[in-house]
N, C-alpha and C positions, 0 to 999 in steps of 0.2 A: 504494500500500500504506500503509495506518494505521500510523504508528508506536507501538507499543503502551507504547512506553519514555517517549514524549512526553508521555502522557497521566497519567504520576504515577500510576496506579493502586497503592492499597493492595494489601498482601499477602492480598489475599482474593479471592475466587470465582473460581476457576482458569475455571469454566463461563463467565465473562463474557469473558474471553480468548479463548477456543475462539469464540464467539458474533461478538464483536468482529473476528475474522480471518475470518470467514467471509462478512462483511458488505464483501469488496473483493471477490465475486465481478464478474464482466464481463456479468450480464444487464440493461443495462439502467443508469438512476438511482432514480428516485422516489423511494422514503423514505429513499436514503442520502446526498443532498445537506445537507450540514455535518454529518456524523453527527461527526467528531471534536471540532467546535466545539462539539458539542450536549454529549457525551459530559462535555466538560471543565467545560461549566456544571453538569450534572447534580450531577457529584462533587466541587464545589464545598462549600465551608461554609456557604452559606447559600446554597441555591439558588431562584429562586422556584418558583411552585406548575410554571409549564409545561417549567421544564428538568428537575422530578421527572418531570412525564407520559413530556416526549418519551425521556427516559431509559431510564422501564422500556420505551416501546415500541417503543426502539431496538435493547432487549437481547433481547427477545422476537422481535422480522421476521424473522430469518434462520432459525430455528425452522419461523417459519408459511408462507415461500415453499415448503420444500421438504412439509410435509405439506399445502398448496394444490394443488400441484404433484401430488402422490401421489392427490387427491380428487378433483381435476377436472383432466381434461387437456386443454389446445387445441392442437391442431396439436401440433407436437416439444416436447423437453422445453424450447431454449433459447425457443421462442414460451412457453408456457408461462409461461416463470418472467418472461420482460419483462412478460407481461402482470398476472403478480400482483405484481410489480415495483411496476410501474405505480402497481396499485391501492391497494395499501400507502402510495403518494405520496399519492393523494386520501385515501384516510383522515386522514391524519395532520396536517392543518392544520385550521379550524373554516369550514364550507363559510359562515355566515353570519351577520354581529355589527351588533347596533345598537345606537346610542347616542342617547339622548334626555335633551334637557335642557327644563324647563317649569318657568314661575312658582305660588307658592303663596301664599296669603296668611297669613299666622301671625295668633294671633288678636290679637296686640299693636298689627295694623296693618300690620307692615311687612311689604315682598315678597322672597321668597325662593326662590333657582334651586335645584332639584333636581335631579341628574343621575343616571338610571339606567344598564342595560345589560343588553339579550338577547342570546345566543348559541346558535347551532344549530351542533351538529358536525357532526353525519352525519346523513344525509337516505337512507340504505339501506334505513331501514323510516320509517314516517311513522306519527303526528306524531313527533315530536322531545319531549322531555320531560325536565323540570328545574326545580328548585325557584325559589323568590324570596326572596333575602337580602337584612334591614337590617345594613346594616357603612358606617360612613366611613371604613374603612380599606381597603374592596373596589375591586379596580380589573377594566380590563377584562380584563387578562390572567388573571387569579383565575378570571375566569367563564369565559374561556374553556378552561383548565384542567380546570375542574370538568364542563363540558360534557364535555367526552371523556371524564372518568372516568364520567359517567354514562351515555353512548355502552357504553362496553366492559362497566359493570357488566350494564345492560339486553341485550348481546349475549351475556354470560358465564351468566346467566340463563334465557333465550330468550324474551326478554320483547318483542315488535315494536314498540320504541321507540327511534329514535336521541335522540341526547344534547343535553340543552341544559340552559339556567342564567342564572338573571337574577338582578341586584342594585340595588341603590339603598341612593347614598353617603350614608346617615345615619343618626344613632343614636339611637334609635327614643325613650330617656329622656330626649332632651331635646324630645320633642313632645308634645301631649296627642292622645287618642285620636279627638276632631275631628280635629285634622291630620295625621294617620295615614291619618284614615277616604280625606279628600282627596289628599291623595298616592297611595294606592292605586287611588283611582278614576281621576285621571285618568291612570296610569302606566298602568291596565287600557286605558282607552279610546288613549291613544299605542300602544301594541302593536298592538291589535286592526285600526286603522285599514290600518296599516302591514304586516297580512297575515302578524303573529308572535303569533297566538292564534288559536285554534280547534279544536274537539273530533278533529278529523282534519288539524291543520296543528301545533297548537304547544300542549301543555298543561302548567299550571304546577302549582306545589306549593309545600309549604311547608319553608322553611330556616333559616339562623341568623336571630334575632329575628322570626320570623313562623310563625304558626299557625293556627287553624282562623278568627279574625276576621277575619282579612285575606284567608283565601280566600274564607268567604264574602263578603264585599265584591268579590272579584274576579267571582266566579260571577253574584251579582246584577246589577254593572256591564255585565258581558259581556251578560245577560241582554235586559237593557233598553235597548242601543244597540246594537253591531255585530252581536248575536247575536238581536236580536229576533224573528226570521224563520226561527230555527237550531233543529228539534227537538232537538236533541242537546246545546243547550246546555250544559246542567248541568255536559256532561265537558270541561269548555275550563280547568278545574283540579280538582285531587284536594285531597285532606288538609281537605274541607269539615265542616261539624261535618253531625251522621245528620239533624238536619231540613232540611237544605239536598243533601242528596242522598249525603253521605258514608257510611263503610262503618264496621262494627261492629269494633272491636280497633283502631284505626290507630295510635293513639298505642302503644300497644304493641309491634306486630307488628316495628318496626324494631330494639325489644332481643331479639325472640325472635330473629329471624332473626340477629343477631349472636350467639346462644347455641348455637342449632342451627347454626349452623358450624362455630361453637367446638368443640361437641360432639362433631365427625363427626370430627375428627380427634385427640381426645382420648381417641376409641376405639379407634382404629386402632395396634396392635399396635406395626407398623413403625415409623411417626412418633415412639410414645413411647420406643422403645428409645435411637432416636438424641437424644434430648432427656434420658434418664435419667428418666422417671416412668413412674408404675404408671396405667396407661390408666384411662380414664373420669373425672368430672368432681366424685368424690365425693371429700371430704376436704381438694379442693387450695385454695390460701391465692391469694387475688383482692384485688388494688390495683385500683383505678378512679380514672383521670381525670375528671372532670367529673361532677355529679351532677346535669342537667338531665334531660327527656326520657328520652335514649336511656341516659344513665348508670344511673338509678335501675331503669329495666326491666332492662337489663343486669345488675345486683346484683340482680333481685327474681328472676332464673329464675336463675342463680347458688347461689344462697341454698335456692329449691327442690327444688335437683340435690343438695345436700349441701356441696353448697363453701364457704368459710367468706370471710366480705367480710372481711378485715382492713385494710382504710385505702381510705379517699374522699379524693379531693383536689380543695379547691373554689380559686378565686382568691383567696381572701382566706384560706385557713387549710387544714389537712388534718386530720383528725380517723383515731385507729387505735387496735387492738386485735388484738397480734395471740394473745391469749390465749383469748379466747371468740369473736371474730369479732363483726362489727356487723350488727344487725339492720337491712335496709332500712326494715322500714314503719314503727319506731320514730324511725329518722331522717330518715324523710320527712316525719311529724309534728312532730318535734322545728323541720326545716325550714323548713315550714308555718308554725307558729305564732311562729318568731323571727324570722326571714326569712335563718337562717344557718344552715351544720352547726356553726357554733361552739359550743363551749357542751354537747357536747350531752353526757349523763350516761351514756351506755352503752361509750363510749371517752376516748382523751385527745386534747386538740387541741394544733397545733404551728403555727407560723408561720416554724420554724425549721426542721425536716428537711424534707429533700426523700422526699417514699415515693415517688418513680421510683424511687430506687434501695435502696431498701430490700429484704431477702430475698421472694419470694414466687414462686409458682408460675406464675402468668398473670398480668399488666401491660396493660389497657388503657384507653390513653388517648383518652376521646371526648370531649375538648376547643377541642384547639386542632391546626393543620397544624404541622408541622415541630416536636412537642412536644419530640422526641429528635434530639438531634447527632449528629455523630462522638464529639466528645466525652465524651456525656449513655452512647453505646453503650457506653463501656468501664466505665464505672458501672453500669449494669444487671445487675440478680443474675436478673432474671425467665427460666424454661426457657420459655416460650411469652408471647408480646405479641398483641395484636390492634388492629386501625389501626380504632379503632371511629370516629374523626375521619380524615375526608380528608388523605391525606399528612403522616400525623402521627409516620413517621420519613424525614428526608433521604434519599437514594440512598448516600452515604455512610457511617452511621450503619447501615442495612441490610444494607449487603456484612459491614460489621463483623462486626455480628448473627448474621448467616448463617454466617462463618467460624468461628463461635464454638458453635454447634449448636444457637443457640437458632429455636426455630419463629413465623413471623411469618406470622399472617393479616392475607393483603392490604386496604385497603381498597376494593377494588372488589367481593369474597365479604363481607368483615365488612355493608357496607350493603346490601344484594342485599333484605334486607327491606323495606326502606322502600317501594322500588321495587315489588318485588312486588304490595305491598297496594296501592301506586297504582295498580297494573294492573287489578287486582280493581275496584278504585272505579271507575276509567274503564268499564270493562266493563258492573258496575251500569248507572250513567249512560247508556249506549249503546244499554242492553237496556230501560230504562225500568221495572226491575221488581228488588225488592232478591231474592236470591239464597235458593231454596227456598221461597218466598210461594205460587209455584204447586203444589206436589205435596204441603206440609203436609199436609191433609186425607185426599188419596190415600193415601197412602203411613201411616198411621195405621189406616187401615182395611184396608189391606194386610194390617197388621200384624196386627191384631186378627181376622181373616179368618183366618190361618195359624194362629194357638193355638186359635180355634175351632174348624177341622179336625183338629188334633193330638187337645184333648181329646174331639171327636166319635168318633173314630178309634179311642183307646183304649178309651172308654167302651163302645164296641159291641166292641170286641171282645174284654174282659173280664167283659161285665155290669155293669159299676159306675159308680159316680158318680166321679170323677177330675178335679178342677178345675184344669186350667194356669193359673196365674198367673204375670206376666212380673215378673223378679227388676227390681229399683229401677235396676238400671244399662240395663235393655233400653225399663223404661215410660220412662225420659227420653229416648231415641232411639227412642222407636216411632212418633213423626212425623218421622222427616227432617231431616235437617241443617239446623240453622240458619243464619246468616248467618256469625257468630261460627265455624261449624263446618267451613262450607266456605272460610274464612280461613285459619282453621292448618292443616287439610288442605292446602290449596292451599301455603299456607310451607312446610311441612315437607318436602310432594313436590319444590316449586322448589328448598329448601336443600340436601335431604340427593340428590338426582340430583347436582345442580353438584358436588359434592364429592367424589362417587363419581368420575364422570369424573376431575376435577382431581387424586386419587389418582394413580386409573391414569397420566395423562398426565408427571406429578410422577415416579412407576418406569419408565414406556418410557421416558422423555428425560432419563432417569439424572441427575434435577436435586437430588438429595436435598432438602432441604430447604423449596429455592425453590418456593415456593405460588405467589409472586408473579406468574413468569414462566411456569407453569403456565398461571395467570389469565389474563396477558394474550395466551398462544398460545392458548387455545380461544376467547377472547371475538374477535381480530382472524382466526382463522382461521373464523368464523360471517359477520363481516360481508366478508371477501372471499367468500367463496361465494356470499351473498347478491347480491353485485354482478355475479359472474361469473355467476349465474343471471339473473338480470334484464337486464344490458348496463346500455348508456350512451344517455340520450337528449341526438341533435343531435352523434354524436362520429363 
C-alpha cells in the first residue's frame, strides 16, 4: 500500500488521492513499478520534462484500466485488467532511442563532433512522428519526453501516428547556414541509414530552431540517397515549404488549433461558471508568452475573436497595454523591422514586471517548459492558462492551479494543430496530388449546371426572363474547396470533436476541472485498444 502521507502531497486534488489508492490494486505490475518514486519526482520543484510525462500518466492508468476493461473484455474481469495492466507497462517507457554522434567541418577549418538524438515511443500505429530541434541544452531525456507527448497528443486526436522526437545539441546562431545546410544532411543520411526515417517508418518535422529550410534539406537528402528508389519520398518529413511538397496554412494552422481549443471551452457554459467568466472569447484580456511562430498566430485569431492582446512577453522585454489592447500585425511589423517588441509605440515596454502574473483573463505561455512553478502558481491572477509550450507548468504548480479553479489547457489539446496539419501534408505527399486539384473543374460546373436548371425552371414556368446569379460568397466556393479549405475544415472537425469528447469525459469522471487527465485517459485509452486489437508480435 502507497503511503499517501509519504509522498508530501499538497493540499490539492483530493481526485489525485482517490486515483493514487486505486493504483495498489492486485492485477498484475506494469505501469505501477516505482509509481511512488515517480510520483515524488513528478511533484518535485523542478522536475525534468519525463517525471512531468510519467506523472500525468500515472495519475490518469487507473482511470483507463477500468474503462479498457469496460470496452474490450478478454477472458474475466481479473484477465482483463492484467492484461491492460500489462499494456499500460509497454506504453509507458520509449520503445526506441538513438544516438548519433559525426564530424563536421566548420568553415574556419576546424572539426567538430555533433551529437544528435531520435526517439520513437510507441510503435501502435506507424510511422512514429516528431519534430527536429536545434537546442544545446537538449538532452536525450527531453526527446524522449517529448516523444510521448507527441504519442498521446496524435492518439488524443486520432491521428495514426505514434510519437517520436529528434534533437541536435547546438545553437543554430553560432553557425552559418553552410553549416547548418551540413549538419542536416548528414544527420538526415545517419537516420535514414539506421532505419529511423521513412514515409511509413519515421517522419520528421519541424521544432524549436528549425523550419521549413531544414526540412526541405531533409526531404531532398532523403530524396537523393536512402530514398532514391522511395515513391513516397516526399513524406519522410512534413513542415516542407509548398514547392517542395508542403501544404497550404502550416505555419499557421498550429495557433489556430491552439484557439479553437481554447475556444470550445470558453463556450461551454459549465467550465465558465466554475472559472467565474461570461463564456465565449469576446472581450477577454490575453497575456502571451512568446511571440515566435505559434505566439503571434495565437494573438492574431485572438484579436479576431474580439479578445483584446494586452501584454506579449518576449526574452529580453514585455511590452502591455492593458487599456486599448495591442494590435498583433502592428507589432509584428514593428518586430520585423527592429528585430525586437521593444520599442514598440502602441504599448509600454518593461524589463521589470513580470505579466505572468499580472491580472488577465487567459495566460499562455508558448515559450519555454516549466514556465510556471509552485511558486510562479500562487502568483497567477489568470481564470484560464493554456500550455501552448510543452510542459510549461510543473505537476506541482498544476494541482495548485486546479485547486484554485483556475482552467488549464493541457499541452497535449493546446498543440493537436500542428500535428494535424502534419497529417494533412503526409497524406498530400502519399497521394501525390495537393488536395481538390482533381474535382476543381467538376465541381464548378456542377455548380453552374444547378443555377442553370433553377433559372430554366423558373423561366418556363412563369414566362419570363429571371437571371440566377450566384451571391459573391457562393461564386468563390463554386469550384470546391481548396487546399487552404480543406485544412481548416479538416482542424476545426479534428479540434472541436476532441473537445467534445474530453467535455463529456471531464462530467462522467466527475474531474471538474482537470482537462489534463481527461486528455490523457482518452489518448492512453485509444492506444490500449489499438494494441489489444492488433496483439503482440513474437509474445
Amino acid at each position: 500500500m502507497l503511503c499517501l502521507r509519504s509522498l508530501r502531497l499538497p493540499q490539492v486534488g483530493k481526485y489525485w488521492k482517490s486515483t493514487l489508492a486505486q493504483s495498489t490494486s492486485s492485477h498484475g505490475v506494469g505501469w505501477t513499478v516505482n509509481l511512488e518514486e515517480e510520483t515524488r519526482r513528478g511533484l518535485a520543484e523542478d522536475p525534468s520534462l519525463d517525471d512531468i510525462v510519467n506523472y500525468y500518466f500515472n495519475k490518469a492508468a487507473p482511470l483507463v484500466e477500468e474503462e479498457c476493461v469496460k470496452a474490450v473484455r478478454h477472458g474475466t474481469y481479473d484477465e482483463s485488467m492484467k492484461m491492460f495492466r500489462g499494456t499500460l507497462g509497454v506504453v509507458k517507457p520509449c520503445n526506441d532511442i538513438l544516438t548519433i554522434s559525426f564530424p563536421v567541418r566548420r568553415e574556419s577549418g576546424a572539426i567538430e563532433t555533433v551529437t544528435g538524438f531520435r526517439s520513437q515511443h510507441s510503435h501502435h500505429r506507424t510511422p512514429t512522428k516528431g519534430g527536429l530541434r536545434f537546442s544545446d541544452s537538449t538532452t536525450v531525456n527531453d526527446i524522449i519526453s517529448l516523444a510521448k507527448i507527441n504519442s498521446f497528443t496524435s492518439a488524443l486526436i486520432d491521428v495514426p501516428f505514434g510519437g517520436a522526437k529528434a534533437g541536435i545539441q547546438i545553437n543554430p546562431n553560432n553557425y552559418s547556414e553552410r553549416e547548418l545546410e551540413k549538419i542536416v544532411r548528414r544527420f538526415t543520411v545517419e537516420l535514414a541509414k539506421r532505419g529511423f526515417m521513412g514515409p511509413g517508418v519515421d517522419v520528421l518535422g519541424p521544432d524549436l530552431g528549425t523550419g521549413e529550410q531544414e526540412m526541405n534539406w531533409i526531404a531532398d537528402t532523403y530524396r537523393n540517397t536512402i530514398g532514391a528508389n522511395d515513391l513516397n519520398a516526399a513524406a519522410c518529413v512534413t513542415g516542407k515549404s509548398q514547392m517542395m511538397g508542403g501544404i497550404h496554412a502550416r505555419k499557421s494552422t498550429p495557433g489556430k488549433g491552439l484557439f479553437l481549443a481554447v475556444e470550445q471551452f470558453l463556450n461551454d457554459a459549465d467550465f465558465m461558471i466554475k472559472v467565474r467568466m461570461i463564456p465565449g472569447a469576446y472581450g477577454k484580456k490575453v497575456i502571451v508568452q512568446g511571440f515566435g511562430n505559434l505566439g503571434l498566430h495565437v494573438c492574431r485569431y485572438f484579436h479576431r475573436a474580439g479578445a483584446q492582446i494586452i501584454g506579449v512577453i518576449e526574452k529580453d522585454c514585455a511590452v502591455y497595454n492593458t487599456t486599448d489592447g495591442i494590435d498583433p500585425k502592428e507589432l509584428e511589423d514593428h518586430m520585423v523591422s527592429s528585430g525586437s517588441i521593444s520599442g514598440f509605440p502602441g504599448a509600454e515596454t518593461t524589463t521589470e514586471k513580470n505579466l505572468l502574473f499580472e491580472p488577465c483573463d487567459i495566460l499562455i505561455p508558448c515559450a519555454i517548459e516549466k514556465a510556471i512553478n509552485h511558486e510562479d502558481a500562487r502568483k497567477v491572477q489568470a481564470k484560464v492558462i493554456v500550455e501552448g509550450a510543452n510542459c510549461a507548468l510543473t505537476p506541482l504548480a498544476y494541482e495548485i492551479l486546479l485547486d484554485a479553479n483556475v482552467l488549464v489547457i493541457p499541452d497535449i489539446l493546446a498543440n493537436a494543430g500542428s500535428i494535424t496539419s502534419s497529417y494533412f501534408e503526409w497524406l498530400k505527399n502519399m497521394r501525390h496530388v495537393s488536395f481538390g486539384r482533381l474535382t476543381f473543374k467538376y465541381t464548378r460546373e456542377a455548380n453552374e449546371h444547378l443555377l442553370n436548371s433553377v433559372q430554366t425552371s423558373i423561366e418556363t414556368l412563369f414566362d419570363t426572363e429571371c437571371p440566377i446569379l450566384p451571391t459573391q460568397e457562393f461564386e468563390a466556393s463554386m469550384s470546391g474547396a481548396s487546399e487552404k479549405d480543406f485544412v481548416n475544415s479538416g482542424l476545426y472537425y479534428t479540434i472541436n470533436g476532441t473537445c467534445d469528447t474530453l467535455r463529456k469525459i471531464t462530467k462522467d469522471l466527475n474531474l471538474g476541472l482537470d482537462v489534463r487527465t481527461a486528455s490523457y485517459v482518452l489518448a492512453l485509452q485509444k492506444i490500449i485498444i489499438t494494441y489489444a486489437a492488433a496483439g503482440y508480435t513474437f509474445t
